[in-house]
C-alpha positions as CSV (number, residue, x, y, z in Angstrom):
1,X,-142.7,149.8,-80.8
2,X,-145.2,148.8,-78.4
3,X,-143.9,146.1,-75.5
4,X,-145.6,143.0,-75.7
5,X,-148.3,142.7,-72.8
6,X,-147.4,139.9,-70.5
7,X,-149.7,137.1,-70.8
8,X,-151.4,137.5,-67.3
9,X,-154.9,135.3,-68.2
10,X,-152.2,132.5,-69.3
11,X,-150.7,133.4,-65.5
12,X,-153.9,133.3,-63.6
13,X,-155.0,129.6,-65.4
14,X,-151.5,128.0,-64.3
15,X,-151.8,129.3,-61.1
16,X,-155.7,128.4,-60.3
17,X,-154.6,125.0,-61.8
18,X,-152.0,124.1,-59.3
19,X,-154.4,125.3,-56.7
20,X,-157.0,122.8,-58.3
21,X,-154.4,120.4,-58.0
22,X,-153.2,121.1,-54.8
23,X,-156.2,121.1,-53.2
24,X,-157.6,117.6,-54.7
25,X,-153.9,116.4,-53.3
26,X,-154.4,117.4,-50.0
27,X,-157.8,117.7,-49.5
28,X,-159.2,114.3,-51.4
29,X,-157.6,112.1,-48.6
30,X,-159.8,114.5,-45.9
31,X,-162.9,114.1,-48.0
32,X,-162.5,110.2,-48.4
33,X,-161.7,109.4,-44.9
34,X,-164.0,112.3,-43.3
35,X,-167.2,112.1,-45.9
36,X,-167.0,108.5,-48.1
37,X,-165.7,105.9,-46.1
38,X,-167.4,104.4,-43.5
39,X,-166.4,104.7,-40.0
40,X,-164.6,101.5,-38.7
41,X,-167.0,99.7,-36.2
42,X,-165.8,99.5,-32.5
43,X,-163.7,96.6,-31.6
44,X,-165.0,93.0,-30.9
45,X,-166.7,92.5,-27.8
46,X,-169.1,90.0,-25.7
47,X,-171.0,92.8,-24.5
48,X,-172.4,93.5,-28.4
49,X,-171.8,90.1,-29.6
50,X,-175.4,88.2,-30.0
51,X,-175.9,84.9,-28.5
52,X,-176.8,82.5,-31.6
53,X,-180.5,81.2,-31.4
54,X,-179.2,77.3,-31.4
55,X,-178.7,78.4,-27.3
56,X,-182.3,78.1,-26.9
57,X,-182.4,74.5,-28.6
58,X,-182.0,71.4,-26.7
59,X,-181.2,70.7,-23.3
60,X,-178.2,71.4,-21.8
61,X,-174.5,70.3,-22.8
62,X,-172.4,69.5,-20.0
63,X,-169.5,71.2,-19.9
64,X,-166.9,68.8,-20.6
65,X,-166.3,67.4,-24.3
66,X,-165.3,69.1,-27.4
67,X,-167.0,71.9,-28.5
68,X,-166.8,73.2,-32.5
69,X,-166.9,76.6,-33.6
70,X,-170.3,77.4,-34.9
71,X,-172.4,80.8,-36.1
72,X,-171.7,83.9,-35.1
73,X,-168.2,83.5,-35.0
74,X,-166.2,86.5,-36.7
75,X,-161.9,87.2,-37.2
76,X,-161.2,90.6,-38.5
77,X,-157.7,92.5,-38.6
78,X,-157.6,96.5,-38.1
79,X,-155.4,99.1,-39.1
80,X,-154.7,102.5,-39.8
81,X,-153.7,103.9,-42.8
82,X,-152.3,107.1,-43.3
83,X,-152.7,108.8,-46.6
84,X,-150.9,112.3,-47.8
85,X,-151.2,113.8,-43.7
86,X,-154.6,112.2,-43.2
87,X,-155.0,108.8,-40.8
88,X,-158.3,106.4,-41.0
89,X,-159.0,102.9,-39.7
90,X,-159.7,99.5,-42.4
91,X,-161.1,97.0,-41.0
92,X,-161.3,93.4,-43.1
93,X,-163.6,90.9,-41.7
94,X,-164.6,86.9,-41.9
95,X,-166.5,84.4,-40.9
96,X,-165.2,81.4,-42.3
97,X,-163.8,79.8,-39.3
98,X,-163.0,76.2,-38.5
99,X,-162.4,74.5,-35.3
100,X,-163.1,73.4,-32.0
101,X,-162.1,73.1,-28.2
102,X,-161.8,70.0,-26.0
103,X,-162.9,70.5,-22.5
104,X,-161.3,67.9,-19.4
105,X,-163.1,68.0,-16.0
106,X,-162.8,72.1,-15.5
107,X,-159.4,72.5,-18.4
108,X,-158.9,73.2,-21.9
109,X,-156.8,70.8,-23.1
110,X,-156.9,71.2,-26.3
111,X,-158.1,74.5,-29.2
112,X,-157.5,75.5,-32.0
113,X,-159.2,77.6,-34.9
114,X,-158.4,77.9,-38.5
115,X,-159.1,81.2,-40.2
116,X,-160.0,81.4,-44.5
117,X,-157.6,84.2,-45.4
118,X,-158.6,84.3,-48.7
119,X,-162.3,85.6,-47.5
120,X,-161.5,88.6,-45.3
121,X,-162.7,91.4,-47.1
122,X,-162.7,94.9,-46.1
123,X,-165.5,95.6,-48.5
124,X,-162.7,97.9,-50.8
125,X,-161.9,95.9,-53.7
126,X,-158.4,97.8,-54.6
127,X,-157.3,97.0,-50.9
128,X,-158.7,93.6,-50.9
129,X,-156.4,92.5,-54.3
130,X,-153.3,93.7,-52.3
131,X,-154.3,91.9,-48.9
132,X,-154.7,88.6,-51.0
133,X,-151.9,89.0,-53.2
134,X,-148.5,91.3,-52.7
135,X,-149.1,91.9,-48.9
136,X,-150.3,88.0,-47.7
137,X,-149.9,85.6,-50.8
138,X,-153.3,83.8,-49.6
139,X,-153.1,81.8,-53.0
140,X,-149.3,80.0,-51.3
141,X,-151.2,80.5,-47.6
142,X,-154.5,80.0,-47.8
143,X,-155.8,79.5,-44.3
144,X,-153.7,81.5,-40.5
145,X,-154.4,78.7,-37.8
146,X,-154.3,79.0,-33.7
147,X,-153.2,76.2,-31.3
148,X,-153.1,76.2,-27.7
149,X,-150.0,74.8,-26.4
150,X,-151.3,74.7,-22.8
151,X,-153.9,73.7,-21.1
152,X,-156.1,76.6,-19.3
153,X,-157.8,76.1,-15.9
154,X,-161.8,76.9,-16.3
155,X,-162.2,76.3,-11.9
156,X,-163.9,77.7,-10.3
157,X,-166.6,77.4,-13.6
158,X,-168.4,80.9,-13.3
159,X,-171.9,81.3,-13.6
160,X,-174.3,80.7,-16.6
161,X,-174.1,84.6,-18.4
162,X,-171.2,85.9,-16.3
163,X,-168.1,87.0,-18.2
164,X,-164.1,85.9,-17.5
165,X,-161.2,86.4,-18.3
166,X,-158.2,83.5,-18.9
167,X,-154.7,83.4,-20.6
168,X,-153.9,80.9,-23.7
169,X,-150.5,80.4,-24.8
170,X,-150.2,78.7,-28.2
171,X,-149.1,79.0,-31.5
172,X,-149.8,81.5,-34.5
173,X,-148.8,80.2,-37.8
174,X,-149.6,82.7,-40.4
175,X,-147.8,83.4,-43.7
176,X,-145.7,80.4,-43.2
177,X,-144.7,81.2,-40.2
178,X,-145.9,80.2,-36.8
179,X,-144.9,82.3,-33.9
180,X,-145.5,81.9,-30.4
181,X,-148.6,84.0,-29.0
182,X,-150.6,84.5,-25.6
183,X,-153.9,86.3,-25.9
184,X,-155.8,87.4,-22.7
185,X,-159.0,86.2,-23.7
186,X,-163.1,86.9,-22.2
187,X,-165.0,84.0,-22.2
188,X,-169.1,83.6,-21.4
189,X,-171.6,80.7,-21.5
190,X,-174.9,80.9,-22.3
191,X,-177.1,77.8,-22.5
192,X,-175.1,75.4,-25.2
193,X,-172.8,78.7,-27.0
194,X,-169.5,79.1,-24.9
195,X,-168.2,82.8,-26.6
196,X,-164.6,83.6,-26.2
197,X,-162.9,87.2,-27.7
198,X,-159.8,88.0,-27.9
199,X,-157.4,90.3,-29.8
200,X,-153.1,90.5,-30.6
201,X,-151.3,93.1,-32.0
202,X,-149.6,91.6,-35.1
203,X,-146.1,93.1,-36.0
204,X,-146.0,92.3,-40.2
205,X,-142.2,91.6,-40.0
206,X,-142.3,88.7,-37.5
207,X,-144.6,86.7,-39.6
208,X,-142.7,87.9,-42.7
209,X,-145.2,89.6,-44.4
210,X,-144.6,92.4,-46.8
211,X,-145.1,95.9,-46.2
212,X,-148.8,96.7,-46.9
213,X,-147.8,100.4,-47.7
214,X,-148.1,101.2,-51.4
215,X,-147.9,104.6,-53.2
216,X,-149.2,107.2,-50.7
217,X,-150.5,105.3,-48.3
218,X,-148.6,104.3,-45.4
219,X,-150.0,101.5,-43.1
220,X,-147.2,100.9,-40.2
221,X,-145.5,98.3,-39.3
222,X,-148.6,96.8,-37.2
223,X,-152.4,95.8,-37.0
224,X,-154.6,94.3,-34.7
225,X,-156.4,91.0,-35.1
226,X,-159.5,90.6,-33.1
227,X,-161.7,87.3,-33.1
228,X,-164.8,86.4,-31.5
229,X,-165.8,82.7,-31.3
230,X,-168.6,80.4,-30.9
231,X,-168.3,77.5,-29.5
232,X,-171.2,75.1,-29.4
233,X,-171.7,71.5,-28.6
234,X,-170.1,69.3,-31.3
């Protein structure tokens, strides 16, 4: 009796299909990243930020009073997510902002801005639903809001156009929690828009908010918010 031929085309499919497998596995992360999405824009900055046309209305504002966050003004958070070996940047972004800055003589005493949570998007609607549900619960904390604490010394006032750079210690209450914060910010008038930018490293577990990680994809346990503001005569 004749032995029974081994069933090497049966072999041959099995293996090619773990290849296939394989290879959308490890290589479908490097397409995504590398060919699909989008590559993160560069941080917030004054140098690329446009002044808003209301700087060419009107005469004038002096410089003390209370100034209210107007157009132009943008919060985003940035971080990098690592999925099966391969690392790429999301970046969710918003412009619904609220709220203002009191100016005394040459000090701040008093800022704070309020940021919609709910309308970051990231322009991904899978990792939108997790930001506004599992990871930050926007529906029990709608809105993340800024105050300054102390007040920060504007003397000598620079020049109309020229850039600075001050500290502001304050509060960040985010996820039901409010932390102390001090972000180094830049700060530029033009004409009737005073821009300010900053940016703070946000560790997830101090504001107790759940790991973003979820199936394969890692996140960390950090991001980076980034804001740029601007303030115009109220």
């Amino acid at each position: 009796m004749a032995p029974t031929p081994r069933p090497r085309r049966w072999t041959r499919w099995v293996v090619g299909g773990v290849v296939v497998v394989a290879l959308i596995v490890v290589g479908g992360p490097f397409v995504y990243f590398h060919f699909i999405q989008a590559d993160p824009p560069p941080p917030l900055s004054l140098a690329t930020t446009p002044v808003p046309s209301s700087v060419a209305t009107g005469s004038r504002a002096p410089l003390a009073g209370t100034w209210k966050i107007g157009s132009g003004s943008l919060v985003r958070y940035r971080v990098t997510e690592t999925l099966l070996g391969q690392s790429g940047t999301a970046v969710g972004k918003t412009s619904s902002v609220t709220g203002s800055l009191t100016i005394t003589a040459t000090k701040v005493t008093a800022a704070t801005f309020t940021v919609d949570m709910a309308s970051i998007s990231s322009g991904q609607s899978r990792r939108d639903g997790q930001f506004r549900g599992r990871i930050m619960d926007t529906a029990s904390f709608p809105t993340a809001t800024f105050t300054l604490t102390s007040p920060i010394d504007l003397a000598p006032v620079p020049k109309d156009g020229a850039q600075t750079s001050y500290s502001a210690n304050g509060t960040l209450l985010m996820h039901g929690t409010t932390k102390n914060v001090t972000f180094t910010l830049a700060a530029r008038r033009i004409g009737n828009v005073i821009a300010v930018q900053g940016d703070e490293p946000i560790t997830f577990s101090d504001y107790q908010i759940n790991n973003p990680s979820g199936g394969p994809a890692n996140v960390g346990n950090s991001g980076q918010l980034e804001f740029v503001l601007q303030f115009q005569p109220s």
